[in-house]
N, C-alpha and C positions, 0 to 999 in steps of 0.2 A: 444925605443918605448914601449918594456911591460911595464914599469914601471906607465909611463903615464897612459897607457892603463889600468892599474888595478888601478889608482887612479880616472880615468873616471866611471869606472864600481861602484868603491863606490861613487863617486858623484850620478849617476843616480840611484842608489840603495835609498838614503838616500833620493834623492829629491821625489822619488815614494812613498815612506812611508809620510813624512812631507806634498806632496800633499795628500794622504789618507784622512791620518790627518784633515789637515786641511778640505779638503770636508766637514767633520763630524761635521764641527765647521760650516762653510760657511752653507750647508742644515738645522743644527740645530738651528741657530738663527731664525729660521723660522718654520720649520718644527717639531721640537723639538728635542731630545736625546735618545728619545724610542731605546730599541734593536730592534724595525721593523724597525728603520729609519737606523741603525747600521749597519741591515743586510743585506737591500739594497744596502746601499754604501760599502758595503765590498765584496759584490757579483756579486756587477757590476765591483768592480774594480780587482775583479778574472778575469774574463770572458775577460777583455781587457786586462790584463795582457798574462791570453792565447789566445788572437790573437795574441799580439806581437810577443810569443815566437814561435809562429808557422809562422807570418811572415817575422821577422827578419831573423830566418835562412833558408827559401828561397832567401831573397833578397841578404845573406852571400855570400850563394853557386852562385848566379847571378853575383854579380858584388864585389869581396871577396878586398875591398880596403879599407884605413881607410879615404879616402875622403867620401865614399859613408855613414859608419858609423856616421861621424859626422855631416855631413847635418841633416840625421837622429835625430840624436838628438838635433841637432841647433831647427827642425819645434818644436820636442816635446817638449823643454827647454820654444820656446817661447810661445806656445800656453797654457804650464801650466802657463805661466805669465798673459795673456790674461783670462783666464777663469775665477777670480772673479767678474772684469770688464764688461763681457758679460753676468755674471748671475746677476749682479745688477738688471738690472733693471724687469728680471723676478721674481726677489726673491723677490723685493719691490711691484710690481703684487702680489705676494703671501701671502702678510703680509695679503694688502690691502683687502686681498679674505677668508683670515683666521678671519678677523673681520665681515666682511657681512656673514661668512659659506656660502661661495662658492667652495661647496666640490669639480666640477667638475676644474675650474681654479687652484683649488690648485693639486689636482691629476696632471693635463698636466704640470703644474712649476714644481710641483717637479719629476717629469719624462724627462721633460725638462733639468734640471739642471743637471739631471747624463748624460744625454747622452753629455752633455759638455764634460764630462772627458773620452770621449771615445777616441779621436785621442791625447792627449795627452800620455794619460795612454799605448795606443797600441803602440805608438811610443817608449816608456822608457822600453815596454818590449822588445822592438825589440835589445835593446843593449848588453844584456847579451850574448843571442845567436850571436850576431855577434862578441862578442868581442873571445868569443870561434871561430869562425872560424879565425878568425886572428890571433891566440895566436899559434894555431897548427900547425909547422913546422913538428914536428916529431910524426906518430900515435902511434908510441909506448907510449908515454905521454901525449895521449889526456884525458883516464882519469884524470889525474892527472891535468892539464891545465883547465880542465872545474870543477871539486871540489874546485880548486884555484880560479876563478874568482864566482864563484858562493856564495865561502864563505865569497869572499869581497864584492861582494853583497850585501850580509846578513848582514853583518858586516853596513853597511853604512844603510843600511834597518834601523838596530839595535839604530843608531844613530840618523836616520830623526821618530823614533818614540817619540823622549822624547824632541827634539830639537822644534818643533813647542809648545808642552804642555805646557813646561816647562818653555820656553825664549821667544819665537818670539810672539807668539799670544798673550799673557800678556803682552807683551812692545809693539809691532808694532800693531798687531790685524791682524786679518785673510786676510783681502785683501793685504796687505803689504807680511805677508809669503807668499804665491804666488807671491809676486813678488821678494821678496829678493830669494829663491831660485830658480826661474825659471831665473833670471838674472846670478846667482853662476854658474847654469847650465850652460846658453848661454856663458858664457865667458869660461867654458871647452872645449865647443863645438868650439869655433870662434877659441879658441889658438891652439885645438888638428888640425883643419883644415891648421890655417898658421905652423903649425909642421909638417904636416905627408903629406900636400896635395901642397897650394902652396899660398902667399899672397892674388892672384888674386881671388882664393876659398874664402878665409875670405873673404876680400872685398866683393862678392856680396853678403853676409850675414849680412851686418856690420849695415842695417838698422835696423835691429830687434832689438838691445837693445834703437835704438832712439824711436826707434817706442811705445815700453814699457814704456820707461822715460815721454812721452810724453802723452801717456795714463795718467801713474798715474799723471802726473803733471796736467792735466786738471779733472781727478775725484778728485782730492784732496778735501777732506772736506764732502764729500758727506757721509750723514749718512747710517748705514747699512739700517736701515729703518725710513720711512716718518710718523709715527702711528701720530694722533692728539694727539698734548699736550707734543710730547717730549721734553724733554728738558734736559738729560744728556744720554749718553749711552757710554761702555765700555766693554772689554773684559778680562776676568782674564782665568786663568788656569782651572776651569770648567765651566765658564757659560759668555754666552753675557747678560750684564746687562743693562736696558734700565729705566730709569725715566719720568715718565709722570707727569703732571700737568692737572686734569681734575676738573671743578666746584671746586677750591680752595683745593681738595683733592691731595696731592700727593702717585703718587704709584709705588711699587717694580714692576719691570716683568720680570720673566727670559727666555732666550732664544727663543722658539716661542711665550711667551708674552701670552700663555692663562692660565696663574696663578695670584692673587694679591699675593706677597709674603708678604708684608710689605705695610702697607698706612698709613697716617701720614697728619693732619689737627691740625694746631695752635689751633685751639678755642672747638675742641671736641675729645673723645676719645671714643664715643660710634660708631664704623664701621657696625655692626651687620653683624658679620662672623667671623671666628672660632677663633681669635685672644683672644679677651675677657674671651671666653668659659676656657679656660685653670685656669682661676683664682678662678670659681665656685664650683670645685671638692670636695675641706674640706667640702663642706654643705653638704653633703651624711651623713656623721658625725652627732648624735646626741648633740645638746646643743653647736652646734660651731659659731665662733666672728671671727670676721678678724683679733684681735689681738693676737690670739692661731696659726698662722702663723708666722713663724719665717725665714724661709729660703727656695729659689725656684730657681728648674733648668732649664732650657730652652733647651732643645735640637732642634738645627734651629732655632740658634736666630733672622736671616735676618739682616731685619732695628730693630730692635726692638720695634713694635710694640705691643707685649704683655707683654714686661718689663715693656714698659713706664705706659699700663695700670697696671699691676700689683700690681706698686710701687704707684699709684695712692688712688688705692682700701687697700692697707698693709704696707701704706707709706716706711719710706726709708728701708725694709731687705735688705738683702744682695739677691742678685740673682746674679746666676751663667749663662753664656750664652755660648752657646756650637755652632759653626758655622764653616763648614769647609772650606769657602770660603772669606779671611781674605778683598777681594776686596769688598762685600757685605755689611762687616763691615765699610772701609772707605765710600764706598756713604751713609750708614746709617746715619754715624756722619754729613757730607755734608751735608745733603737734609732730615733725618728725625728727626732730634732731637735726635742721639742715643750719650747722653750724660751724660749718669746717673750715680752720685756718688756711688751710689748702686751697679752697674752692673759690676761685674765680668767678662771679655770677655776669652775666650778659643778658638783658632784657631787651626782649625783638628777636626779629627773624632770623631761624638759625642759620639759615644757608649764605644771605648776607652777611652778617656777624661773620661769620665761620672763613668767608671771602676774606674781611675784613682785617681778620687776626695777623698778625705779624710772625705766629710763631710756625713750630713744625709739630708734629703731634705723634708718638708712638702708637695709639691707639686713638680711632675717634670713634664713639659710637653713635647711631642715629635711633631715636626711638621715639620720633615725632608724631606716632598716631593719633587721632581722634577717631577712636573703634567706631566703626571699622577701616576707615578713611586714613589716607599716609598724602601729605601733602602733593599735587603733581610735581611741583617743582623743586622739589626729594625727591625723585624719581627717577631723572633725566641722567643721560648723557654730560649734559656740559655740569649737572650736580658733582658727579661723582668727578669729573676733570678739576672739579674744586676739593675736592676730598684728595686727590692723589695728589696736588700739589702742595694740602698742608699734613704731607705724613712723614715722615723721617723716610729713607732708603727700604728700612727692612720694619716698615710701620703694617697698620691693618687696620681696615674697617670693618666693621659688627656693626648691620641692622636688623632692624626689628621687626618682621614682617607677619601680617594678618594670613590665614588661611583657612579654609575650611572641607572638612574628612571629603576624600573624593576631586578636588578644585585644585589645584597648586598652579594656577594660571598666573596670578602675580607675582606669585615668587619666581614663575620660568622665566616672567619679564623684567622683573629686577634683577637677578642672576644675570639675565642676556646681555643688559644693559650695563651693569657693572662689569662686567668681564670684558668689555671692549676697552678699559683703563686698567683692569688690576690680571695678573698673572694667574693666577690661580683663587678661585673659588670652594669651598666647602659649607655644606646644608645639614644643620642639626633640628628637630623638630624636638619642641620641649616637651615633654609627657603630660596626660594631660591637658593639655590646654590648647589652643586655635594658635599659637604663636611658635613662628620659625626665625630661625636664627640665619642668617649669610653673613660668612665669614668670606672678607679680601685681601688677598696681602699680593701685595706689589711687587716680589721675586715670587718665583716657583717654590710652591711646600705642599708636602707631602701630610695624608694624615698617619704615616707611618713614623714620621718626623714627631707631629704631637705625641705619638705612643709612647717614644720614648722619652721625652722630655715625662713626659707624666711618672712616665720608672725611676729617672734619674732624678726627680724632685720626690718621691714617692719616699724615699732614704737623709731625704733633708729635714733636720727635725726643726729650724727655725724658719720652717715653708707653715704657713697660715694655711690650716685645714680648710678651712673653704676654698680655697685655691683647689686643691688635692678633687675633694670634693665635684667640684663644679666640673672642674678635666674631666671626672669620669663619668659623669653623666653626659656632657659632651658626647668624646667622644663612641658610648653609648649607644648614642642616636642619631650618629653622622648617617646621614642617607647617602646614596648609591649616585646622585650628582643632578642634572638638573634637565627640561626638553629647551634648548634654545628656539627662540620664539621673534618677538618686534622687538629692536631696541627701542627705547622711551626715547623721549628729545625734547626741548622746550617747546616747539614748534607742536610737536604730538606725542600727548602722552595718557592714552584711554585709561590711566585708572579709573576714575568712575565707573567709565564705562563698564570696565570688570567686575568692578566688586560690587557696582548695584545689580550685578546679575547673578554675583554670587551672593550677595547678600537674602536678596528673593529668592532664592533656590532654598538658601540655608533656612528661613524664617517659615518657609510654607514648611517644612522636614519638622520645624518643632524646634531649632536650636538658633540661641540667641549669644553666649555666655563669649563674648571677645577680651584674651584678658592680655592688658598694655606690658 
């Protein structure tokens, strides 16, 4: 019987964690990935956790058998199976309410959707403590007996945290892990019953994996969400990806869908938003040609949306493209045109990679977001110490930063922090939309410099209109400069901190729309 018994305990260990998990994936394609959304689902599933463990071992010291144990865990096996299922169609409620900002419907869904995993979650903690009171023959060895089960616990804990990231969600996708391991579950639970209790025990349990089968076999097919215009959606290792088709445009969206990451239209490549802006930066430069561009990095390449313009405006260079989400890259090719003989692709982190690179880069641009989120370690001081040492003499950096009407606290901090590597800085705010542009370049320039670069190419008639174009909306809406604030550093660097304070600000006002 112990043997079983501690091989139950890491099942239900492993399936608690992989349900975690996956929660974090299931609320996120909706709700997004923020650490507020993190901290919920990690804090709700403390909290159900100890109820479990506080009434599992009541229920031990009650009725101390391994029938009563695995019942127990039979309910909680199946109900973690059941819980995608049941949040479908509030989660599909919540998409629907995140595009009208319908603050209040979206607050009750996503409060909704955790209390799902309350009897689940309470039940799986209920096992550990029981399986300690069943383990315990002799007290001289109860410590000993409960550090044992506790660390196969963990152990299995250890295992359902890399097993949904890493395998199942990537290949099955999120509603499916919920059901492949609340099924794994139920069939520990149904076996450890006809072993320890008696057939007739299984038996009256034996409906629940039909029950499951029968579920997913009729949601089959059902998209995680209904948005207009879909028309591909998938799941990789960090992000649900979803592809829309609106007014002949097609566009990137990741997880809650209130970013454009990438968009992408046959017959034009003028979007007017932050894409383009990346290619503008050499004009800071006195007396500069699109042909004094030789080579350009991308860090978050997406679809590649600002390669394809790039190579448009500086014909075929070499661009390097840095994206760490290799699934993002396959829909790109699919559905955006990301095809370019030019384009270097690099799968993994951009700022490693980017270390990594051998070359020097006239322009690099960073547009690493996960709206409203920008990596910390983007951020920093010794980031940009890597960026000024892969740029040419008279190169420039262009990123891509989030803001909101009123707030420009992150941008005063990025600004601060890049200007302790580059010479001069300039701040264009895109119209319309929550996203600011920082421009760096590595000598002193002027935005009187870009004006004229803009005249003197203005008279060049084999300058690529969107070039032309993009200059003037630049500079446009070059702002008045920046408040210096904390420099960022690896050591410390409070994004979070900001932006979930701007984010709360922004969300309670009524405004959601972050576009990448």
């Amino acid at each position: 019987m112990k043997k079983y018994l501690l091989f139950t305990v890491f099942v239900s260990g492993m399936t608690t964690l992989a349900a975690e998990l996956a929660a974090g994936r299931l609320i996120g394609n909706v709700f997004g990935t923020s650490n507020l959304v993190w901290a919920s689902i990690i804090g709700l599933i403390l909290i159900y956790l100890t109820a479990g463990y506080f009434l599992g071992g009541k229920w031990a010291d009650a009725n101390p058998t391994p029938a009563a144990m695995y019942r127990i865990l039979a309910w909680g096996a199946f109900t973690i199976g059941l819980v995608p299922y049941i949040a479908g169609p509030v989660l599909r409620a919540a998409s629907t309410a995140f595009d009208a900002l319908s603050v209040g419907i979206m607050a009750g869904s996503f409060i909704a959707v955790l209390i799902l995993f309350s009897v689940p979650i309470t039940l799986l903690g209920a096992i550990s403590p029981f399986a300690i009171r069943l383990s315990v023959d002799d007290t001289s060895k109860a410590g000993q007996i409960s550090g044992q089960i506790y660390a196969i616990s963990t152990l299995g804990s250890f295992i359902g945290t890399f097993l949904p990231t890493l395998v199942t969600i990537p290949t099955i996708g999120t509603t499916k892990t919920f059901l492949v391991f609340g099924l794994f579950l139920l069939c520990v639970a149904l076996a450890g019953l006809g072993k320890f209790a008696s057939k007739n025990e299984m038996l009256k349990l034996i409906w629940m994996p039909v029950v499951l089968a029968l579920v997913a076999i009729l949601s089959a097919g059902q998209a995680l969400k209904s948005n207009k215009g879909q028309v591909y959606e998938t799941e990789s290792a960090y992000n649900y990806i979803q592809v829309q088709e609106i007014n002949g445009f097609t566009l990137l969206r990741l997880n809650d869908g209130q970013g454009v990451h990438s968009i992408y239209h046959p017959d034009t490549l003028q979007y007017n938003g932050p894409w383009e802006q990346f290619m503008v930066g050499p004009f800071f430069y006195a007396n500069r040609k699109p042909q004094d561009v030789e080579r350009m990095a991308i860090v978050g390449l997406a679809a590649g949306t600002a390669a394809r313009q790039a190579t448009a405006v500086y014909g075929d260079i070499p661009i390097d493209g840095f994206e760490l989400d290799g699934k993002i890259v396959e829909v790109g090719q699919k559905y955006f045109g990301l095809n370019l003989p030019n384009l270097n692709i690099y799968i993994g982190d951009g700022r490693l990679n980017l270390e990594r690179s051998p070359y020097k880069y006239d322009i690099i641009a960073v547009d690493a977001y996960r709206p409203p989120y920008i990596p910390p370690h983007m951020t920093t001081q010794e980031f940009f110490e890597i960026i000024a040492s892969h740029l040419t003499d008279d190169g420039v950096l262009t990123i891509n930063v989030g803001s909101v009407p009123g707030d420009r606290r992150l941008i005063d901090g990025l600004a601060t922090t890049i200007a302790t590597q580059f010479a001069s800085i300039h701040i264009m705010d895109i119209p319309g939309s929550l996203n600011t542009m920082i421009f760096a370049t590595k000598q002193p320039t002027t935005r009187e410099d870009f004006a004229a670069n803009f005249v003197a190419l203005s008279s060049d008639v084999s300058v690529e209109p969107l070039l032309l174009n993009t200059m003037a909306a630049t500079y446009t809406n070059l702002t008045e400069g920046y408040t210096t604030t904390t420099v960022f550093t690896d050591d410390l660097a409070p994004i979070e901190w900001i932006v979930n304070d701007m984010v709360v600000s922004f969300v309670l006002q009524g405004g959601l729309e972050f576009l990448q």
